[in-house]
N, C-alpha and C positions, 0 to 999 in steps of 0.2 A: 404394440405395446400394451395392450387390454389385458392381455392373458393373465392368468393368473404366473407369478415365478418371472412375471416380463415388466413389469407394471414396473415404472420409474418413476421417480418423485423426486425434488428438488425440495430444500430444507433452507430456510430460512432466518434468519434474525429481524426485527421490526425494528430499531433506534428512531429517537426524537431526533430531528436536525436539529444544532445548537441556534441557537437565539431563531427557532422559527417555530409555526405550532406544526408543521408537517414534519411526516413521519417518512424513511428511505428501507427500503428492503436490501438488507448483504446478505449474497449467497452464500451460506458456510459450510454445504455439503449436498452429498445425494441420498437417498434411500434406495431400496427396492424389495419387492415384494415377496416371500419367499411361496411354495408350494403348500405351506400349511398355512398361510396368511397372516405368519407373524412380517415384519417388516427389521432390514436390516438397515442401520444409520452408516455412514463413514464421513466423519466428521472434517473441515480442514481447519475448522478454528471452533471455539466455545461462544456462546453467547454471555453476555455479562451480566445479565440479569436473571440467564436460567430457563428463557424462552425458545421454545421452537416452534417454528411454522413448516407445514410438510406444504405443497403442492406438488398437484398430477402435472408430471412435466408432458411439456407439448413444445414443438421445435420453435413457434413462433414467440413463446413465452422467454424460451432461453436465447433466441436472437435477442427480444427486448432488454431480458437482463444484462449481456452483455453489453451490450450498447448501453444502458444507463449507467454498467462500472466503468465504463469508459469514459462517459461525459464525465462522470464524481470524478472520477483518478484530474480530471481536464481540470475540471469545477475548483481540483485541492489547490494547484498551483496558482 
């Protein structure tokens, strides 16, 4: 995934948790890198504030992420 044209990236949004001072990461989309080095976004939702956060995805980052939408999704009910 180094390569240039391979390179994946995972896109973020950062929210306040309501009545806490910590902050939760939603993943809102992927990137990836093209052969000239521009970078391409594909969104599944907007941030609301207008923020994005890119990271360099790695398989153990996006097991965590999943696993933490899951405890939230747990967390809501």
């Amino acid at each position: 995934m180094d390569s240039v044209g391979k390179k994946r990236w995972n896109v973020y949004t950062i929210r306040r948790r309501p009545g806490s001072e910590r902050n939760y990461w939603v993943k809102i989309g992927v990137g990836f890198v093209n052969g000239d080095g521009s970078i391409n976004l594909y969104l599944d939702a907007m941030p609301l504030d207008g923020k994005l956060q890119l990271r360099e995805w790695r398989e153990d980052a996006e097991a965590r992420a999943n696993g933490a939408a899951e405890a939230a999704e747990v967390e809501a009910f």
